[in-house]
Jmol script that loads the backbone (N, CA, C; Angstrom):
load data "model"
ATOM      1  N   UNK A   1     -12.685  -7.017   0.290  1.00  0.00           N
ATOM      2  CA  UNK A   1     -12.274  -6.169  -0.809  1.00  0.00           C
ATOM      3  C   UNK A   1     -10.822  -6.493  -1.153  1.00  0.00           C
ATOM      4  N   UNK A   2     -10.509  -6.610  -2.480  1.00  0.00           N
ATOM      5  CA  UNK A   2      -9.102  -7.036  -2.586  1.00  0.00           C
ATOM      6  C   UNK A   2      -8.460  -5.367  -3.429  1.00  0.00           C
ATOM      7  N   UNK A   3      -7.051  -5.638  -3.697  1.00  0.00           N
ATOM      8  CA  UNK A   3      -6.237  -4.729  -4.203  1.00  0.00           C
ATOM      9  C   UNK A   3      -6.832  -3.838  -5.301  1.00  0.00           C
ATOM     10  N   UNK A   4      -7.075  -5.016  -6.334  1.00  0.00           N
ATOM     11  CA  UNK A   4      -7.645  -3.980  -7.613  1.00  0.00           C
ATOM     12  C   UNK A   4      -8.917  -3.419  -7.420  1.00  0.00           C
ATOM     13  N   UNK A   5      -9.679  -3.629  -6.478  1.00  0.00           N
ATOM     14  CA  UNK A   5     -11.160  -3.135  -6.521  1.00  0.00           C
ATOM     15  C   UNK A   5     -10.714  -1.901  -5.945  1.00  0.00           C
ATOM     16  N   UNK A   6      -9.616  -1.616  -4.768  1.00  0.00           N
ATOM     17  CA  UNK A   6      -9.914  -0.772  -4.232  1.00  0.00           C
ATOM     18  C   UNK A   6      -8.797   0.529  -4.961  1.00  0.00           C
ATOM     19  N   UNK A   7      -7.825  -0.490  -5.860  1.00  0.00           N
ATOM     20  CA  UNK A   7      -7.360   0.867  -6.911  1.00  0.00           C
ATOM     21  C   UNK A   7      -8.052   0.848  -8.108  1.00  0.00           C
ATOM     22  N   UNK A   8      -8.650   0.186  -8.327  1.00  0.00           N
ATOM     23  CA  UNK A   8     -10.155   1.543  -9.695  1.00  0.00           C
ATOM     24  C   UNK A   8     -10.780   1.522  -9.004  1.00  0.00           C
ATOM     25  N   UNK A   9     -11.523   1.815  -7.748  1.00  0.00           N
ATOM     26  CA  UNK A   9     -12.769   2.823  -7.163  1.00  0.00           C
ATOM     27  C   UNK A   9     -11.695   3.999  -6.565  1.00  0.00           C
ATOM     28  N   UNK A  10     -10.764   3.884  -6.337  1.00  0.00           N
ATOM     29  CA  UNK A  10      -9.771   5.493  -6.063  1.00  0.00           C
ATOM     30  C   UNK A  10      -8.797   5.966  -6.902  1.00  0.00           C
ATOM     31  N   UNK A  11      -9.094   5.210  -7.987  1.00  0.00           N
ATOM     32  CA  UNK A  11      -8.172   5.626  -9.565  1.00  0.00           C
ATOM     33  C   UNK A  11      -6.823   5.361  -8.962  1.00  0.00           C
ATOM     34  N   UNK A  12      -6.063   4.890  -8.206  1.00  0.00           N
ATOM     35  CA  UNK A  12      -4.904   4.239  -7.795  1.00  0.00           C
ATOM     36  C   UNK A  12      -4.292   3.701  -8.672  1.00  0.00           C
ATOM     37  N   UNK A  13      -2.850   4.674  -9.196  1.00  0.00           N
ATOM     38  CA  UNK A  13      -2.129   3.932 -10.380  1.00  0.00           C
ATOM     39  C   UNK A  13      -0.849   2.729 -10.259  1.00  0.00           C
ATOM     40  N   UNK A  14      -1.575   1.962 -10.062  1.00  0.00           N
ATOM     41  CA  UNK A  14      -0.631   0.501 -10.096  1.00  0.00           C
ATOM     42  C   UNK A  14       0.809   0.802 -10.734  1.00  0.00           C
ATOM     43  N   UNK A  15       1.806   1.094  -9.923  1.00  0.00           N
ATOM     44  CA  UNK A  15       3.134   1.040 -10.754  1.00  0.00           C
ATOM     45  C   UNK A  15       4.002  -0.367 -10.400  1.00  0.00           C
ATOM     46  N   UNK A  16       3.416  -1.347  -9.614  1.00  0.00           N
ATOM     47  CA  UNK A  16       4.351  -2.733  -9.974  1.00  0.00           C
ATOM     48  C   UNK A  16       3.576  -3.434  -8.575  1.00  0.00           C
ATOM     49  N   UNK A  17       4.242  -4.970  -8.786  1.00  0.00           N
ATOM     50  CA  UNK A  17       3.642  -5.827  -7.739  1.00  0.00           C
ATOM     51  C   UNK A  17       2.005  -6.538  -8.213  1.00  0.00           C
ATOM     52  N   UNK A  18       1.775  -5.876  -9.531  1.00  0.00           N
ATOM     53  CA  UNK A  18       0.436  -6.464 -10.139  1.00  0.00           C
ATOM     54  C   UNK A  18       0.002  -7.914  -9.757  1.00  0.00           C
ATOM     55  N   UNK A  19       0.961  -8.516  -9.646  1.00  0.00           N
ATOM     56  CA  UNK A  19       0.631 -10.331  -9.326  1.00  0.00           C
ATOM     57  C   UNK A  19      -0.072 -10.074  -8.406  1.00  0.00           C
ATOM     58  N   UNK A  20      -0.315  -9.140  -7.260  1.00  0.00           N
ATOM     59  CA  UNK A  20      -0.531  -9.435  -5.949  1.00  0.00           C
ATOM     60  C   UNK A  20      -2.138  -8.255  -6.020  1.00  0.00           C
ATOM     61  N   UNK A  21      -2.796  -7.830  -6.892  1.00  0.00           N
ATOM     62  CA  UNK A  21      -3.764  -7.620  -6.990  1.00  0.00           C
ATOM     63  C   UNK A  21      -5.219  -7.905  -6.291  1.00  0.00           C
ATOM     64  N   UNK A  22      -5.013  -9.628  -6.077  1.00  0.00           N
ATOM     65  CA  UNK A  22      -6.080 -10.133  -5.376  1.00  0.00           C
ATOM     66  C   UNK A  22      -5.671 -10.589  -4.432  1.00  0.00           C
ATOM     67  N   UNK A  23      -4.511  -9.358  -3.893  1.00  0.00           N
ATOM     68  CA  UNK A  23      -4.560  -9.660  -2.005  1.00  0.00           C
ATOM     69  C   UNK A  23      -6.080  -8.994  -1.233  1.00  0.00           C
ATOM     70  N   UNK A  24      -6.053 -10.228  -0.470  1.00  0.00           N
ATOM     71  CA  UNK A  24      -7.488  -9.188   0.165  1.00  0.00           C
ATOM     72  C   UNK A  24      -6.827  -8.278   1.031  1.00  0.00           C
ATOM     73  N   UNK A  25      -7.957  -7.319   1.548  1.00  0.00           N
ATOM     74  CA  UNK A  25      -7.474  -6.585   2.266  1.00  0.00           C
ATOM     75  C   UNK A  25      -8.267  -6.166   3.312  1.00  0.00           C
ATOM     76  N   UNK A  26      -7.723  -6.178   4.432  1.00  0.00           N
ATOM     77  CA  UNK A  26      -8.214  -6.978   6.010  1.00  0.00           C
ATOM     78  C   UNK A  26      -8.529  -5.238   6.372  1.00  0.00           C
ATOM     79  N   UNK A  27      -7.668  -4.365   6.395  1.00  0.00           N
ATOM     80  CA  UNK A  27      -7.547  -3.024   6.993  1.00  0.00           C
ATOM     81  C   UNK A  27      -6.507  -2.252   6.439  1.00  0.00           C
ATOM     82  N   UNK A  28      -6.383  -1.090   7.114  1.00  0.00           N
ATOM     83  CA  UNK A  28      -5.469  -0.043   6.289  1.00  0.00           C
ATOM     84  C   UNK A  28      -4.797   0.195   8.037  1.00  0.00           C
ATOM     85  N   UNK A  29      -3.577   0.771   7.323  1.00  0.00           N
ATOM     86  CA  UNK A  29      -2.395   1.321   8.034  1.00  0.00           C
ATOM     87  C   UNK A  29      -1.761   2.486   7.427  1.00  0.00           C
ATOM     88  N   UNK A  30      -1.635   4.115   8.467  1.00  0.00           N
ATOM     89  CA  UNK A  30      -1.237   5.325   8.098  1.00  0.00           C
ATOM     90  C   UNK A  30      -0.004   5.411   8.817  1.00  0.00           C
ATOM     91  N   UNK A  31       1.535   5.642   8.024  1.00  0.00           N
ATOM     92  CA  UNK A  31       2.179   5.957   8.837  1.00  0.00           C
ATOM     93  C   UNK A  31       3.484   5.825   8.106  1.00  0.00           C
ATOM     94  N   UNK A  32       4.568   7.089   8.336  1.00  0.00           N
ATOM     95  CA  UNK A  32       5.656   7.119   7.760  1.00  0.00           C
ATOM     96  C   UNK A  32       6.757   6.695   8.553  1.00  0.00           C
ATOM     97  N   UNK A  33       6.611   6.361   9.627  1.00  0.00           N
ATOM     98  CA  UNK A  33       7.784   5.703  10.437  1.00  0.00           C
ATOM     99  C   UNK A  33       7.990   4.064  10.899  1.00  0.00           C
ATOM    100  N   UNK A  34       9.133   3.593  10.355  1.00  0.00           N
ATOM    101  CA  UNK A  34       9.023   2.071  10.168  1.00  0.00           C
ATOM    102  C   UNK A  34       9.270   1.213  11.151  1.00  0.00           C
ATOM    103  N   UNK A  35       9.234   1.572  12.441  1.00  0.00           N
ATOM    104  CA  UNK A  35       9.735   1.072  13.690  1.00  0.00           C
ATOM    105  C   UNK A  35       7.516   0.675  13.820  1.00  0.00           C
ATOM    106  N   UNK A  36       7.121   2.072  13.560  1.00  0.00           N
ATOM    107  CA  UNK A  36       5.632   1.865  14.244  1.00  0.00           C
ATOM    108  C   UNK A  36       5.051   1.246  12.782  1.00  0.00           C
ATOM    109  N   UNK A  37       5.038   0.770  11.975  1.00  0.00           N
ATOM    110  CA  UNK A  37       4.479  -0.227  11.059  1.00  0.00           C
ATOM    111  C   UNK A  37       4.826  -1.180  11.197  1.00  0.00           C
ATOM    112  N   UNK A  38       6.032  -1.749  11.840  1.00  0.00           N
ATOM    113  CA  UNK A  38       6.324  -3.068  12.220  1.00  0.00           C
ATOM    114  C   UNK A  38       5.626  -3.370  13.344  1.00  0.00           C
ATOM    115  N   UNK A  39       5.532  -2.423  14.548  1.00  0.00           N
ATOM    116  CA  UNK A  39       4.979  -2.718  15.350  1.00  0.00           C
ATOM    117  C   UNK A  39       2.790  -2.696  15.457  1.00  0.00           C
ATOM    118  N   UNK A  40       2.847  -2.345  14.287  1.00  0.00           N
ATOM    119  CA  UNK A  40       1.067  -2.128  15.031  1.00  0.00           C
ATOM    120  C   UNK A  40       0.526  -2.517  13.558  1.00  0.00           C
ATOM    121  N   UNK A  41       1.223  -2.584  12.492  1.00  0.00           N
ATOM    122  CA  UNK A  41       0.551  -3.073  11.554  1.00  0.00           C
ATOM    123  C   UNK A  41       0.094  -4.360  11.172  1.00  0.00           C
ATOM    124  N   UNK A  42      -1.235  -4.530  10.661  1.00  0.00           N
ATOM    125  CA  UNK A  42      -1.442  -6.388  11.008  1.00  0.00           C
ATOM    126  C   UNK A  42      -1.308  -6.674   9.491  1.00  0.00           C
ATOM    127  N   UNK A  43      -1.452  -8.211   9.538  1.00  0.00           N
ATOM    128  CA  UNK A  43      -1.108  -8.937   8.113  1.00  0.00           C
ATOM    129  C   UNK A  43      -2.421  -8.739   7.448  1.00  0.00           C
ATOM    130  N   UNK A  44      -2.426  -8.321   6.275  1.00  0.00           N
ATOM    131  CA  UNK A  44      -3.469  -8.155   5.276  1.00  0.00           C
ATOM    132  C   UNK A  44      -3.327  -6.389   5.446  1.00  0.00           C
ATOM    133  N   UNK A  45      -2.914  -5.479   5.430  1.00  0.00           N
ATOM    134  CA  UNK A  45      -3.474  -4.113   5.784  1.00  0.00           C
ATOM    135  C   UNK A  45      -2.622  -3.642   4.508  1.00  0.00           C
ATOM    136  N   UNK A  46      -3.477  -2.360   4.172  1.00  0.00           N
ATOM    137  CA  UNK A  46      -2.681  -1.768   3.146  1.00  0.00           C
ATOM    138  C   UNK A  46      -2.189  -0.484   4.010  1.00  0.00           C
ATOM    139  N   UNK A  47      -0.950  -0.076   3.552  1.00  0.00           N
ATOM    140  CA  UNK A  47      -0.207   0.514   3.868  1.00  0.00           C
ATOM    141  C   UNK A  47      -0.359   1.978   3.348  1.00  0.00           C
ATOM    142  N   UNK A  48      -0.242   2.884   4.143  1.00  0.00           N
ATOM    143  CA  UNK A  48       0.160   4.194   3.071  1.00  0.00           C
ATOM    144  C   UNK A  48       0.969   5.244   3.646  1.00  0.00           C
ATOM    145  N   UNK A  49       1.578   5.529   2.615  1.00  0.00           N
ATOM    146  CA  UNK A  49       2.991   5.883   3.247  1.00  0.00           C
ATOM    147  C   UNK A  49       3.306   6.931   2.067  1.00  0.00           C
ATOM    148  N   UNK A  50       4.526   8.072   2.587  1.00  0.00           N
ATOM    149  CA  UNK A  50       5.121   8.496   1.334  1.00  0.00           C
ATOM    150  C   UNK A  50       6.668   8.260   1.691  1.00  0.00           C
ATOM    151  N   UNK A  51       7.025   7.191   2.310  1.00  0.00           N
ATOM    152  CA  UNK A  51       8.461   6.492   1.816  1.00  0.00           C
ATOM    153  C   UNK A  51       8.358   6.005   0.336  1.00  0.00           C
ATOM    154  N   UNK A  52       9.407   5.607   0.038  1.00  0.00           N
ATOM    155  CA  UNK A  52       9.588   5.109  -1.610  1.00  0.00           C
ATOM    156  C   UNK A  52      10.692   4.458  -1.877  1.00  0.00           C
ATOM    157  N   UNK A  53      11.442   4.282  -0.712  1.00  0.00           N
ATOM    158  CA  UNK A  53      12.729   2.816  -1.100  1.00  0.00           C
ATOM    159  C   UNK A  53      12.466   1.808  -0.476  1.00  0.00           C
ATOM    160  N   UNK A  54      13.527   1.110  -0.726  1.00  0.00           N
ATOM    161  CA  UNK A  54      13.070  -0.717  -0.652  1.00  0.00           C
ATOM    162  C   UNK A  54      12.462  -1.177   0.521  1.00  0.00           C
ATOM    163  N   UNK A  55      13.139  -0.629   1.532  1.00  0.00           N
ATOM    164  CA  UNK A  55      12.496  -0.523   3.016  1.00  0.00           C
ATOM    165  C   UNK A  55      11.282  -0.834   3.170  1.00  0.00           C
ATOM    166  N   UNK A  56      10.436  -0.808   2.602  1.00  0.00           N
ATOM    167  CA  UNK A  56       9.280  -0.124   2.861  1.00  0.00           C
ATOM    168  C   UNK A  56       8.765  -1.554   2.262  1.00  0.00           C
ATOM    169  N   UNK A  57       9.121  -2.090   1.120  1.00  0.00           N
ATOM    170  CA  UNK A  57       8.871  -3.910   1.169  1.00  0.00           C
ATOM    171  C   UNK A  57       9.160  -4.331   1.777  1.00  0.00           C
ATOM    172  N   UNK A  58      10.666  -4.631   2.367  1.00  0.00           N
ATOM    173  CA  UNK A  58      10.803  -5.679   3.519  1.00  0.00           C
ATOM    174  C   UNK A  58       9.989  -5.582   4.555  1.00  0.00           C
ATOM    175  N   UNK A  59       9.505  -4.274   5.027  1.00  0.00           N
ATOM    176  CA  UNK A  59       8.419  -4.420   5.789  1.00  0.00           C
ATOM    177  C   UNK A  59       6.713  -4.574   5.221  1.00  0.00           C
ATOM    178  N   UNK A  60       7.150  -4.548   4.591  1.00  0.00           N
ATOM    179  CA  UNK A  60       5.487  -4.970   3.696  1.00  0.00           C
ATOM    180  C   UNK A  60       5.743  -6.749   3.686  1.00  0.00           C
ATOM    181  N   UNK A  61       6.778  -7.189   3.193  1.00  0.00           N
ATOM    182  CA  UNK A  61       6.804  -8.868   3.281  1.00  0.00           C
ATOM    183  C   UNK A  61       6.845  -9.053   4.693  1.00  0.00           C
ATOM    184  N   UNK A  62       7.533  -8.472   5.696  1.00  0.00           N
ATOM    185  CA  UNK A  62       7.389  -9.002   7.038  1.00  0.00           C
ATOM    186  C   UNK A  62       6.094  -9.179   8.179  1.00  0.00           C
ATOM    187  N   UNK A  63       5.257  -8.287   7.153  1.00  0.00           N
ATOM    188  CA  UNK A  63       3.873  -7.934   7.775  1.00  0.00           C
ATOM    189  C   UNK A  63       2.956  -8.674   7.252  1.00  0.00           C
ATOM    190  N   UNK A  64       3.283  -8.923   5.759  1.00  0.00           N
ATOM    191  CA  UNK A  64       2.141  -9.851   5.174  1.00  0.00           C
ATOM    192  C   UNK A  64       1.014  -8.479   5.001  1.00  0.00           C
ATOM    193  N   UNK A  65       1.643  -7.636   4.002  1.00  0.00           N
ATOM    194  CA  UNK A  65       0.532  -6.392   3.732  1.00  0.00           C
ATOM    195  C   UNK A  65       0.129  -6.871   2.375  1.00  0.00           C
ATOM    196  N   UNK A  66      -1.061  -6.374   2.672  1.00  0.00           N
ATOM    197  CA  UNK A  66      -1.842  -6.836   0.947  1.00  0.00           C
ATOM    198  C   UNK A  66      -1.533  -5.402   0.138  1.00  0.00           C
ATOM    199  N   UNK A  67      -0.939  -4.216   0.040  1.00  0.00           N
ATOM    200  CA  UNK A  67      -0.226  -3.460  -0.797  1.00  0.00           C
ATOM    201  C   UNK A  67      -0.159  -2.103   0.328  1.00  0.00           C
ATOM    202  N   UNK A  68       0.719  -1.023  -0.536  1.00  0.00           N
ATOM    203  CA  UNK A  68       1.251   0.022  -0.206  1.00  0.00           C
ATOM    204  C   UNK A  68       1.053   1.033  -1.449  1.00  0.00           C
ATOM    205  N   UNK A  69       0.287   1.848  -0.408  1.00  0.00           N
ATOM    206  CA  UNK A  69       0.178   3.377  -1.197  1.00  0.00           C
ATOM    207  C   UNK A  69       0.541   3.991  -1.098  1.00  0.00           C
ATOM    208  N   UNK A  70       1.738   5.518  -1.676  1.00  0.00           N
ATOM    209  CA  UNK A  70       2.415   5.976  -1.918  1.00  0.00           C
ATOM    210  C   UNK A  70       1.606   7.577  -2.272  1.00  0.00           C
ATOM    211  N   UNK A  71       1.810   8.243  -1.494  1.00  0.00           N
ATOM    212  CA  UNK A  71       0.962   9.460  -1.603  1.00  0.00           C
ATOM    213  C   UNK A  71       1.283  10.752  -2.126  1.00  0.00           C
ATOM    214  N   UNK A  72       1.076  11.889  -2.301  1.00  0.00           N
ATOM    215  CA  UNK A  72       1.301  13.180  -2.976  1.00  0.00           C
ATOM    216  C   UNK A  72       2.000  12.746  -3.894  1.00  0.00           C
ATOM    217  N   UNK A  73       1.700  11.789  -5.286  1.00  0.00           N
ATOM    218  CA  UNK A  73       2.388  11.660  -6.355  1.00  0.00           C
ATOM    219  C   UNK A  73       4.122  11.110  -6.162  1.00  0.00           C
ATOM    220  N   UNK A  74       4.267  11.008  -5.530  1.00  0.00           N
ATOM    221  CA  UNK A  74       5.714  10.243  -5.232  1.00  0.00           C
ATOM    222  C   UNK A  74       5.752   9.036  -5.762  1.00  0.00           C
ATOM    223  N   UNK A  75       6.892   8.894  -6.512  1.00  0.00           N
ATOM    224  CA  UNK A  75       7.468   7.989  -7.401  1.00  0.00           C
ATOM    225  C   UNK A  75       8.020   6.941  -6.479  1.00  0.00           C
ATOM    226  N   UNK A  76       8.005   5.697  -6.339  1.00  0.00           N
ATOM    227  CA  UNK A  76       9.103   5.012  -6.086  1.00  0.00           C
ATOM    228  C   UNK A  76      10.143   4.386  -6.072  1.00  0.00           C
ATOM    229  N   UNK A  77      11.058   4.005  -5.767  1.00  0.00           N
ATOM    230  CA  UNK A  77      12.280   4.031  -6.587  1.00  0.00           C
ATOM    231  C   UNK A  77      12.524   2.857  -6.900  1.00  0.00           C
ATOM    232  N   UNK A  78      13.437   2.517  -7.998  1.00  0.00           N
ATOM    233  CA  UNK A  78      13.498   1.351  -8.966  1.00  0.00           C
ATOM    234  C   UNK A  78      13.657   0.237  -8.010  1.00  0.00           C
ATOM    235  N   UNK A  79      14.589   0.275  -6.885  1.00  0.00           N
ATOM    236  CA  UNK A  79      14.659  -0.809  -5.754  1.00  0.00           C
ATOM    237  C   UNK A  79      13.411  -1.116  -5.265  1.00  0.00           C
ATOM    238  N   UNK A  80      12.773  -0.255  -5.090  1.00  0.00           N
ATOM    239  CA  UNK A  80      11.077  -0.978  -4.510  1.00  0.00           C
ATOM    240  C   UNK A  80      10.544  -1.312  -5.344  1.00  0.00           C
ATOM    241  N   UNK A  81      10.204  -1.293  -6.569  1.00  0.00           N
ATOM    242  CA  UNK A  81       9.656  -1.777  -7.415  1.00  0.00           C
ATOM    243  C   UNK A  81       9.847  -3.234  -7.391  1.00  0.00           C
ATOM    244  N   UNK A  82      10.896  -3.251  -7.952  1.00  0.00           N
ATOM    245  CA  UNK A  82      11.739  -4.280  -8.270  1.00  0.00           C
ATOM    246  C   UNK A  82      11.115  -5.364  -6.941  1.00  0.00           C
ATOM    247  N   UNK A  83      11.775  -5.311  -5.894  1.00  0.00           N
ATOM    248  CA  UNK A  83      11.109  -5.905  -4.629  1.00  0.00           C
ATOM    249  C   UNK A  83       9.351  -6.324  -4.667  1.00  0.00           C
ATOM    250  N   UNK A  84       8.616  -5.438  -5.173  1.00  0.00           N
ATOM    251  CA  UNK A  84       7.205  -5.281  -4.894  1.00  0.00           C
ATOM    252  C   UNK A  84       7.032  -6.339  -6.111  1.00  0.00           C
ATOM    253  N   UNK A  85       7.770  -6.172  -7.279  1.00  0.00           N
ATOM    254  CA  UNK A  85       6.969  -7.063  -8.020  1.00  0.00           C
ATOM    255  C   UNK A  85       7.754  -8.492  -7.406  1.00  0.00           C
ATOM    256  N   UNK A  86       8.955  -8.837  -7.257  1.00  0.00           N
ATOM    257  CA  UNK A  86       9.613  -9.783  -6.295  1.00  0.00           C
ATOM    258  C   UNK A  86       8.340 -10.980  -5.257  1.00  0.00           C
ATOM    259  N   UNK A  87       8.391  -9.640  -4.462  1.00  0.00           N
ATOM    260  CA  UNK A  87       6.841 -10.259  -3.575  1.00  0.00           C
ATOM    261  C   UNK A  87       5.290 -10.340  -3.638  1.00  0.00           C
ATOM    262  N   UNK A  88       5.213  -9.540  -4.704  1.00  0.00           N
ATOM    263  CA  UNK A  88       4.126  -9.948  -5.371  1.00  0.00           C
ATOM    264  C   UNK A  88       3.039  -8.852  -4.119  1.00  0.00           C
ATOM    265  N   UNK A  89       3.821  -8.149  -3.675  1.00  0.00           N
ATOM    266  CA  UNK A  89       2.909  -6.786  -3.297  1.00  0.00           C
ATOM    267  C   UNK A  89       2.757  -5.318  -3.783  1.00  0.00           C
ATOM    268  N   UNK A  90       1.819  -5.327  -3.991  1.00  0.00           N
ATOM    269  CA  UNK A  90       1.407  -4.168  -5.217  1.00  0.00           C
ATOM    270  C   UNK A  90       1.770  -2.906  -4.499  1.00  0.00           C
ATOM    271  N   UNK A  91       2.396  -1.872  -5.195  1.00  0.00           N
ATOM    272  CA  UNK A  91       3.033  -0.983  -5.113  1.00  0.00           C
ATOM    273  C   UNK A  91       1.924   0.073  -5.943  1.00  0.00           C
ATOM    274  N   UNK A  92       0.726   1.326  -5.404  1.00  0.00           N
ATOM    275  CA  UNK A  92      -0.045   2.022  -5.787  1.00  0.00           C
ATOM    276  C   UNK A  92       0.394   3.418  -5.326  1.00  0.00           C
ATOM    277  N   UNK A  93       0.277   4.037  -6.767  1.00  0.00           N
ATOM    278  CA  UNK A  93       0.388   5.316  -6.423  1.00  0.00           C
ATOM    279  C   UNK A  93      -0.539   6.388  -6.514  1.00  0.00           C
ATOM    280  N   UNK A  94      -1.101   7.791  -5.880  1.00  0.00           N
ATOM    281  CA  UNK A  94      -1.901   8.578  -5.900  1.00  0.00           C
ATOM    282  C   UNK A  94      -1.683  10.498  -5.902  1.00  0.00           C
ATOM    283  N   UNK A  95      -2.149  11.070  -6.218  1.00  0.00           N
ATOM    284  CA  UNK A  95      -1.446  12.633  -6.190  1.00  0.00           C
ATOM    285  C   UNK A  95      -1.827  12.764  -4.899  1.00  0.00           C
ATOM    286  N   UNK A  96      -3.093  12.079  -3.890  1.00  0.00           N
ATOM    287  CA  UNK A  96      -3.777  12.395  -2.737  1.00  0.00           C
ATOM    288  C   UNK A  96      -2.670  13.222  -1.782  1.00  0.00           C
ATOM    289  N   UNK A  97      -3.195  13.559  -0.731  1.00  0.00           N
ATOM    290  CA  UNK A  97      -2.447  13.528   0.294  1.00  0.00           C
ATOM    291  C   UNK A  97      -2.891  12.787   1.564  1.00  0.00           C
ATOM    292  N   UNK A  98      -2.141  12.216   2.519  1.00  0.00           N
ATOM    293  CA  UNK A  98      -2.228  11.379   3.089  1.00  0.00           C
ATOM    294  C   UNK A  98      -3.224  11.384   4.239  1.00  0.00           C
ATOM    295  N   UNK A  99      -3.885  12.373   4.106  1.00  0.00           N
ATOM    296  CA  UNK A  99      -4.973  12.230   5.698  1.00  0.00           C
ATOM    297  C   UNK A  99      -6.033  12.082   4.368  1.00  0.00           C
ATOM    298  N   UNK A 100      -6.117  12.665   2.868  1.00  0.00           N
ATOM    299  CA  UNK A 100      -7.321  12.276   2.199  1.00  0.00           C
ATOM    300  C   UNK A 100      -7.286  11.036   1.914  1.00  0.00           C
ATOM    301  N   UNK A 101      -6.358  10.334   1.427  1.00  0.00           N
ATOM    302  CA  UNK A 101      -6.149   8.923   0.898  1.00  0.00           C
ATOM    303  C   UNK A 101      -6.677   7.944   1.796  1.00  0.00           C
ATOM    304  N   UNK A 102      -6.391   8.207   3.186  1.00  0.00           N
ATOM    305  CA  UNK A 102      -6.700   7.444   4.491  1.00  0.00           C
ATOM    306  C   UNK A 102      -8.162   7.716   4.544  1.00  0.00           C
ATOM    307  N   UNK A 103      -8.764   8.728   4.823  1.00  0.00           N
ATOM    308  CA  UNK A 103     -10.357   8.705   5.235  1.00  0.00           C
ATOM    309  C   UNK A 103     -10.751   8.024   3.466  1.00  0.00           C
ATOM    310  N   UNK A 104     -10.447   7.885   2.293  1.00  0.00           N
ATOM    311  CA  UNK A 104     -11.141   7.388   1.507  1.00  0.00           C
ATOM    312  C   UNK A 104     -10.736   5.864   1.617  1.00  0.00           C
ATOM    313  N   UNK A 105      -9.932   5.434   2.470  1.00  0.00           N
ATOM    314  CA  UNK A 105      -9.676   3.925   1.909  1.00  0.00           C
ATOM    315  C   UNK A 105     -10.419   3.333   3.028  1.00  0.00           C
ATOM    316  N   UNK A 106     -10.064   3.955   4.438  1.00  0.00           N
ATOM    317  CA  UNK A 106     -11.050   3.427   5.262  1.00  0.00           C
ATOM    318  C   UNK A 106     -13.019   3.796   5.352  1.00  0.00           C
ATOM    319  N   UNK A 107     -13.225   4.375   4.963  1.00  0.00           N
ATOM    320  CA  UNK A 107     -14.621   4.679   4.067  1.00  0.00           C
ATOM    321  C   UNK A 107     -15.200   3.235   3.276  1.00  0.00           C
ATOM    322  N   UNK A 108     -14.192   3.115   2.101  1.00  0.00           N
ATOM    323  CA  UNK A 108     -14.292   2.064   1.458  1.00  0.00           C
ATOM    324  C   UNK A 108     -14.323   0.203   2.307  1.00  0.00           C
ATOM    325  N   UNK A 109     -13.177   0.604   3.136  1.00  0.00           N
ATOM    326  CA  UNK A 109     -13.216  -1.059   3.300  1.00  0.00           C
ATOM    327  C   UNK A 109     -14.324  -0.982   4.600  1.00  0.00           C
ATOM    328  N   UNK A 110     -14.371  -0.022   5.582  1.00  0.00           N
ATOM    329  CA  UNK A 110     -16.066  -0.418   6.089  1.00  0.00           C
ATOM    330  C   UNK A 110     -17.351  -0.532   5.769  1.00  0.00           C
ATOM    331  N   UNK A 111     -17.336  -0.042   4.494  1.00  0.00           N
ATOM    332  CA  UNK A 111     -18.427   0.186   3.779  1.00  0.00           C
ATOM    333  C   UNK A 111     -18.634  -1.065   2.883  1.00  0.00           C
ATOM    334  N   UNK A 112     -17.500  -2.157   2.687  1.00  0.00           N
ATOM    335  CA  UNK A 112     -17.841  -2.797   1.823  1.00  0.00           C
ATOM    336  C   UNK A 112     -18.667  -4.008   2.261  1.00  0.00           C
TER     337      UNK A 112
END
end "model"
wireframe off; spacefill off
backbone 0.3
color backbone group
């Protein structure tokens, strides 16, 4: 399953990093603290998080994440953007909250 399939089957509003759409995507990763996403997150995983500065790419490029979701409607800020479209990792946003966003994404990618 790659990026865009899995933001229009969860209405996931793409706010930047579009190039990187047809990252596949290996697994998902839940978690707002960036010490434990460096450490346990694998390359290809989408991310979801409600951080929203740049941070949060450099560890998305260091991981080799196929994108980052951004939860309870949280905006991210012009520095991540900027970065996400940079690296060409898609930056998705959702009103969800983060234990719903998680059981629907992992739903999806075992199911696919």
């Amino acid at each position: 399953m790659n990026v865009k399939e899995i933001a229009e089957q969860l209405n996931l509003k793409v706010v930047s990093g579009a190039s990187g759409l047809s990252n596949m995507i290996s697994g998902g990763y839940t978690s707002d603290l960036m010490s434990d996403v460096i450490a346990n997150a694998e390359n290809g995983n989408i991310w979801i998080t409600l951080q929203t500065h740049k941070n949060v790419m450099a560890i998305a490029s260091l991981k080799d994440l196929a994108a980052v979701i951004v939860v309870n409607n949280q905006q991210p800020e012009d520095d991540m953007i900027s970065q996400s479209n940079e690296e060409g990792i898609p930056v998705l946003v959702t009103n969800e909250a983060t234990f719903t966003i998680s059981g629907k994404v992992f739903n999806l990618i075992n199911n696919h």
